[in-house]
C-alpha positions in Angstrom: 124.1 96.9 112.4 120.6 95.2 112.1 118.9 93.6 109.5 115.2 92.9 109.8 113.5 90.6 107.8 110.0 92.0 107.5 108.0 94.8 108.0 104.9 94.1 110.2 104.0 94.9 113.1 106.6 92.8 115.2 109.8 94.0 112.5 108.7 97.3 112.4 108.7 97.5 116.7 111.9 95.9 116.7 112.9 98.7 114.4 111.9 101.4 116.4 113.3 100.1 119.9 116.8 99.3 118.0 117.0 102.7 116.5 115.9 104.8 119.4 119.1 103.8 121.5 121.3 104.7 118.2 121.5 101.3 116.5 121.9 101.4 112.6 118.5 99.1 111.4 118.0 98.2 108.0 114.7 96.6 107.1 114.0 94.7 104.5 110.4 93.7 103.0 109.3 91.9 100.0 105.7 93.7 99.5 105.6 97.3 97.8 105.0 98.9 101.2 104.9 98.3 105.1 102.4 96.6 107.3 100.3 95.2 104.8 98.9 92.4 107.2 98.4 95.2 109.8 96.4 96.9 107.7 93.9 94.2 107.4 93.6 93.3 110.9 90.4 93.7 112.8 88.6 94.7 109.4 90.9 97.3 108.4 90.3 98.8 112.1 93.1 97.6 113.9 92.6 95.8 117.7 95.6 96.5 119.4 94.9 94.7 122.3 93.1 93.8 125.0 92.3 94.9 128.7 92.3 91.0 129.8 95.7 89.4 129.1 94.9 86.2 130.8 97.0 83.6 130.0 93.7 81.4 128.8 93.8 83.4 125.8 97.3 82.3 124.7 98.2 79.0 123.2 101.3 77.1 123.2 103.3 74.3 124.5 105.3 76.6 126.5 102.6 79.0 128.4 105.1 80.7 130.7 106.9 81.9 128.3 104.3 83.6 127.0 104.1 85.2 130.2 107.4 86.4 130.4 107.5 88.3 126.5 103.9 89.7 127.9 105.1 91.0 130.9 108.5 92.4 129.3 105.8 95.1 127.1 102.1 94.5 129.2 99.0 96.6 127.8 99.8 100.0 129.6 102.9 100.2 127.9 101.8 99.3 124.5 99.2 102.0 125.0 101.8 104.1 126.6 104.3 103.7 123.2 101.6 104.4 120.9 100.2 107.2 122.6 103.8 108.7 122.2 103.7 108.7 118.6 100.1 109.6 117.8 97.8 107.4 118.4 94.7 107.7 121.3 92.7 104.3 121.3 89.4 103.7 122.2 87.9 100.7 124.5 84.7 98.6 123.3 84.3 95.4 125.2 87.6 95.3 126.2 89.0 95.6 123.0 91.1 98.4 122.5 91.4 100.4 118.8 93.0 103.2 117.4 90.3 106.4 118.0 90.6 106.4 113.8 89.3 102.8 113.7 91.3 102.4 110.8 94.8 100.6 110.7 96.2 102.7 108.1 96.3 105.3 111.2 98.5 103.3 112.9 100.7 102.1 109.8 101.7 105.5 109.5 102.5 106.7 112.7 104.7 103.4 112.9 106.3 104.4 109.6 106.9 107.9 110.7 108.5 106.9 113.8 111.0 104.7 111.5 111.3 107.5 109.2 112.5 109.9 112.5 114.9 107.5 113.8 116.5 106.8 110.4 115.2 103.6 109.7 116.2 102.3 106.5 113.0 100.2 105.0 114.0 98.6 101.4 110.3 97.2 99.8 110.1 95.2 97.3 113.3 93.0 98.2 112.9 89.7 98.0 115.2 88.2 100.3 117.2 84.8 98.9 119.5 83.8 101.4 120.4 84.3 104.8 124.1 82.8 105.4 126.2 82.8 108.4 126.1 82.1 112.4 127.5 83.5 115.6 126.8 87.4 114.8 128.4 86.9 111.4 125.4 86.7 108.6 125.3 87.9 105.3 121.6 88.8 103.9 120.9 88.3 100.4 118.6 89.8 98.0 116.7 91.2 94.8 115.1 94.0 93.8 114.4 95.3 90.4 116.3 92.1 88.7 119.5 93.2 90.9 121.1 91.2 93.6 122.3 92.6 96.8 124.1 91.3 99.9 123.8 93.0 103.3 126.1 92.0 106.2 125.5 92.1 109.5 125.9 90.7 113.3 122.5 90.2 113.9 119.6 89.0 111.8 115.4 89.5 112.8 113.1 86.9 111.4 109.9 89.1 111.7 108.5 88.3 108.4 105.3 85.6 109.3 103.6 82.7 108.1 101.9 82.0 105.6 98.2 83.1 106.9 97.1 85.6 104.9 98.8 84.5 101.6 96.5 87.2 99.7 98.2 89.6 102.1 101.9 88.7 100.6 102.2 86.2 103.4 103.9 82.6 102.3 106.2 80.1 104.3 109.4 81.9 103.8 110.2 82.3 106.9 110.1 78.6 107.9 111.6 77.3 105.5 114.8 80.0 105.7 115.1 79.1 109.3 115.1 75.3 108.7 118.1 75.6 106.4 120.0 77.2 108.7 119.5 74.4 111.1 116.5 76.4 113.8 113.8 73.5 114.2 110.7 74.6 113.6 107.6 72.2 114.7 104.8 71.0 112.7 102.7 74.4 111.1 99.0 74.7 110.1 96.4 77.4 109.8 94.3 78.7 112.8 91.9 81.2 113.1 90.4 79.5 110.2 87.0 78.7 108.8 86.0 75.4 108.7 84.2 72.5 106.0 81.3 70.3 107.4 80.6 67.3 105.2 76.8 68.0 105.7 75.3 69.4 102.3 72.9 71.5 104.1 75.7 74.1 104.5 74.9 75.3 101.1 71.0 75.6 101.0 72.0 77.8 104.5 74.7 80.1 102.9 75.2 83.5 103.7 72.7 83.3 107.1 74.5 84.9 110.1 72.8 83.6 113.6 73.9 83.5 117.2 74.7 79.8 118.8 76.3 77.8 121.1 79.2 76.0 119.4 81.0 72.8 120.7 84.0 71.0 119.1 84.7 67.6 119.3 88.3 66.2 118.9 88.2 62.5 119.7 87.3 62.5 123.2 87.8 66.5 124.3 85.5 68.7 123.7 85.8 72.6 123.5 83.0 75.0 123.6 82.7 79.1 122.4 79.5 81.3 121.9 78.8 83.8 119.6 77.8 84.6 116.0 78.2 82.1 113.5 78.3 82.6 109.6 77.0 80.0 107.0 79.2 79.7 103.7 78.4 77.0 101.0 81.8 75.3 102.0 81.1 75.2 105.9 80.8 77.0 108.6 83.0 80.6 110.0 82.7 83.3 112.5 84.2 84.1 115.4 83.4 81.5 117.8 84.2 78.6 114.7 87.3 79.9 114.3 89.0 80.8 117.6 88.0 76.5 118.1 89.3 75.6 114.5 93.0 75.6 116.3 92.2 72.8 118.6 91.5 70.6 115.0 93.9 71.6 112.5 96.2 69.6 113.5 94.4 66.6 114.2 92.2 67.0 110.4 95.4 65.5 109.0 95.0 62.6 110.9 91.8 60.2 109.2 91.7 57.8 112.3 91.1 60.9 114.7 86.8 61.8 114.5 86.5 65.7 114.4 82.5 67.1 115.0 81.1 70.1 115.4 77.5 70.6 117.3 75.7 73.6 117.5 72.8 75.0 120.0 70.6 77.3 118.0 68.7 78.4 121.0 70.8 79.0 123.7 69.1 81.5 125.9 66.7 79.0 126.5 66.5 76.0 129.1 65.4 73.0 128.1 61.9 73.1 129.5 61.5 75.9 127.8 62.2 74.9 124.2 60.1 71.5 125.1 57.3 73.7 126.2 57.7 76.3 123.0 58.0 73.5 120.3 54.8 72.1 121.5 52.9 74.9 122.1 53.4 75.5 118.2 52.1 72.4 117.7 49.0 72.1 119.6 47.9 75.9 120.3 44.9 76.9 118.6 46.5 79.6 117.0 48.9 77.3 115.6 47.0 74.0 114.7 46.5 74.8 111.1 49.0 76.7 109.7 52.2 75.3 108.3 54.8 73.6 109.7 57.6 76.2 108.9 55.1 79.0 109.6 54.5 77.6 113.0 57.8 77.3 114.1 58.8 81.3 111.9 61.0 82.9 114.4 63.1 80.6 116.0 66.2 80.3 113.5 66.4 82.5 110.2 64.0 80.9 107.5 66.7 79.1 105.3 68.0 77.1 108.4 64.4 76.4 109.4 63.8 74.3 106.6 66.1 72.4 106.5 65.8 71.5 110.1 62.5 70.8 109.5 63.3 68.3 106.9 65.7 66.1 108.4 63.3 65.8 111.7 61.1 64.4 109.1 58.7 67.3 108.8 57.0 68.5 105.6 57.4 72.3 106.2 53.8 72.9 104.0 51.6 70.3 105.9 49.9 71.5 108.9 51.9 72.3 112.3 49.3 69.8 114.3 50.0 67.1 112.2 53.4 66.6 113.6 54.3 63.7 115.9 55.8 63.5 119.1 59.0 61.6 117.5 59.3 64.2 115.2 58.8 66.9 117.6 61.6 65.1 119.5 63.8 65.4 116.5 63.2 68.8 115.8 63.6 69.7 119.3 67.4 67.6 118.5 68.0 69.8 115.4 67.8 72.7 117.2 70.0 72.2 120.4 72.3 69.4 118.7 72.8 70.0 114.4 76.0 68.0 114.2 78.3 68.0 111.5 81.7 66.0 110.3 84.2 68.4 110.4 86.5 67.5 107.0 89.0 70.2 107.0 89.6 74.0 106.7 90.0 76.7 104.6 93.2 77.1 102.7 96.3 79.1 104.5 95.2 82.5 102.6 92.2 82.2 104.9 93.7 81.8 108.0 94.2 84.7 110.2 97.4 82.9 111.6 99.4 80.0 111.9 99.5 77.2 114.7 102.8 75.7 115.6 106.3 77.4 114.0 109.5 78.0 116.7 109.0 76.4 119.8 109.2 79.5 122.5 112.0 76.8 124.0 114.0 77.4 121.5 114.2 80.9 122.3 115.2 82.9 125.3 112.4 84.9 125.9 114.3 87.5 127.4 115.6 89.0 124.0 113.9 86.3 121.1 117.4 85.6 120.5 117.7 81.7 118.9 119.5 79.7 121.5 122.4 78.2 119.8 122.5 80.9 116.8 124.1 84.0 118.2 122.9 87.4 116.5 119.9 85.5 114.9 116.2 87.0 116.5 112.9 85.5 115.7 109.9 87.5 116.4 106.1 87.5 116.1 103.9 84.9 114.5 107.0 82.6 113.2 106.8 81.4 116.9 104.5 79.0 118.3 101.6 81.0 120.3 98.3 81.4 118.7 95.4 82.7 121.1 92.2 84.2 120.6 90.6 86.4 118.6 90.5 90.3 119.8 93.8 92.3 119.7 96.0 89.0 121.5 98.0 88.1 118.0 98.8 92.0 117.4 100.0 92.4 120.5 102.3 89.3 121.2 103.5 90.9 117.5 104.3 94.4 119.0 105.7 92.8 122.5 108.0 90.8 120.7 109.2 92.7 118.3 109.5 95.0 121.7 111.5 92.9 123.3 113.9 92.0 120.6 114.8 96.1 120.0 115.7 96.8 122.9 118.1 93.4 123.5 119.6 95.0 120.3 119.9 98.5 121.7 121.0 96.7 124.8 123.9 94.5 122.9 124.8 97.6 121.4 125.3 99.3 123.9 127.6 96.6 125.6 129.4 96.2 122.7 130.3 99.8 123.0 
């Protein structure tokens, strides 16, 4: 027998490859239904995954490991397994979705596969306790004010982090598999927004604009492109977040500097913004309008303003009254705006969690615990965080993949 902790997208594969070769599962999850997380992913559309599965869009101390739980269940056969049981996808960019777009299609074929196989998925338990080692555990938990124990030889951890807390998520998981002696490393959110120290945030909030974006950890420096979205606490979007991983960590730490620069006008060389900036100052058409009607166009409005203000510009007096040091430092403002990065968003914010089971600690061959016999850990509870488009969903789905069928596989032996 199997008891699964958890009823993602990692438990509820895990499931599904356990029961398919006969093994009795028993899944246990503390929300009022399945795949709650999965239904939120990708905006309620669901990226499965993605046609490049470069290792560059994986992170972890241990990188070839990654490799190895890919490998075990690559793209093709993810496609392949979902194609079996209902869903067609579709490809945008590389990305690949469900032909639905919408998660709750693939929530249910998931659930109906479980249902076929026999599955039996208890929600609302609240699991207490998890007792035992060496293929002997006893589960425990409550629903509806009544206690329960399950016993079992082997054990999933498939529940998640806390990312997502609005989602049900919470730190469960890690602190279950502390007391029973797994080490789990340091933990912090990723995939995150983050808060600037500048003010000017909040006169910008709301505006959504393209730009180059470059992070600065003490002396690295990491670089992403793409659109960015203003909040009155910072900074998000895609390209802030897929860097917010490379400075959680470090935020933590006061004596370690943490900046982020952006490039408003990317497309452009250098020449070029030079020879724009001061052809709205001297042209003739320009001359005597406004400064922030000079320079309309080349950043939303909001944004403009306040660029124009801290170059030392009055945005109402006229465009060729402007100086050559402060075109200079407009010029600065709009292929430099730095900010002091002080922290991030809370863990119901974050999209995932950095750090958790080191892959070490784990043979990646089955995601059994090395040293706990019987006791499987799968999905984000173990340390890879990666990019953003489909790469979390499917290192979910490959590893609960990989764990089922070790557990049809030990069945079997044990046979």
């Amino acid at each position: 027998m199997v008891v699964i902790i958890g009823c993602g997208a990692s438990g509820m594969l895990a499931a599904i490859m356990a029961a398919r070769q006969g093994v009795s599962v028993t899944v246990l999850e503390h929300n009022d239904r399945p795949g709650r997380k999965l239904l939120a992913t990708g905006n309620g559309k669901c990226n499965l995954t993605n046609d490049n599965q470069s290792l560059d869009n994986f992170r972890s101390s241990y990188r070839e490991e990654i490799k190895d739980i890919i490998d075990a269940f690559s793209e093709e056969e993810l496609l392949r397994f979902f194609r079996e049981i209902g869903i067609i996808t579709k490809e945008r960019k590389g990305y690949r979705y469900p032909r639905s777009e919408q998660a709750s299609s693939v929530v249910t074929v998931l659930v109906s596969e479980m249902q076929r196989l026999r599955v039996r998925v208890i929600c609302g338990a609240e699991v207490t306790k998890v007792s035992g080692n060496y293929s002997d555990y006893e589960v425990s938990y409550t629903m509806d004010g009544q206690k329960y124990t399950l016993k079992s030889e082997n054990v999933v951890f498939a529940c998640g982090g806390p990312a997502g807390e609005r989602l049900g998520q919470s730190d469960f998981g890690i602190k279950m598999l502390r007391n029973m002696g797994v080490f789990v490393g340091h933990c912090a959110p990723a995939l995150v927004p983050l808060l600037l120290k500048n003010p000017c945030a909040k006169t910008v909030s709301g505006v959504r604009m393209e730009a180059d974006v470059t992070l600065t950890v003490g002396k690295e420096s990491y670089r992403e492109h793409g659109e960015i979205v203003w909040t009155d606490y910072g900074v998000s979007g895609i390209p802030v977040m897929q860097l917010s991983r490379y400075a959680t960590f470090e935020l933590e730490d006061d004596m370690i500097p943490v900046r982020i620069a952006f490039h408003f006008l990317p497309e452009m060389t250098d020449e070029e913004i030079t020879g724009e900036l001061t052809r709205r100052v001297n042209g003739e058409a320009f001359r005597t309008r406004s400064a922030e009607d000079a320079m309309e166009g080349l950043v939303p409005k909001k944004l403009l303003y306040v660029l124009l203000k801290e170059a030392g510009i009055d945005p109402e007096a006229p465009a060729g009254t402007i100086t050559e040091k402060q075109l200079k430092l407009l010029k600065l403002q709009l292929t430099n705006k730095e900010f002091t990065v002080t922290g991030t968003r809370p863990w119901e914010f974050a999209q995932v969690m950095k750090g958790g089971v080191p892959l070490s600690a784990i043979d990646t061959k089955t995601c059994e615990v090395r040293g706990h016999e019987g006791l499987y850990i799968t999905g984000e509870l173990l340390d890879m965080d990666g990019n953003c488009g489909g790469y979390h969903l499917h290192w979910a789905f490959a590893t609960g993949a990989v764990c089922g069928r070790a557990l049809a596989k030990k069945s079997r032996s044990v046979e």
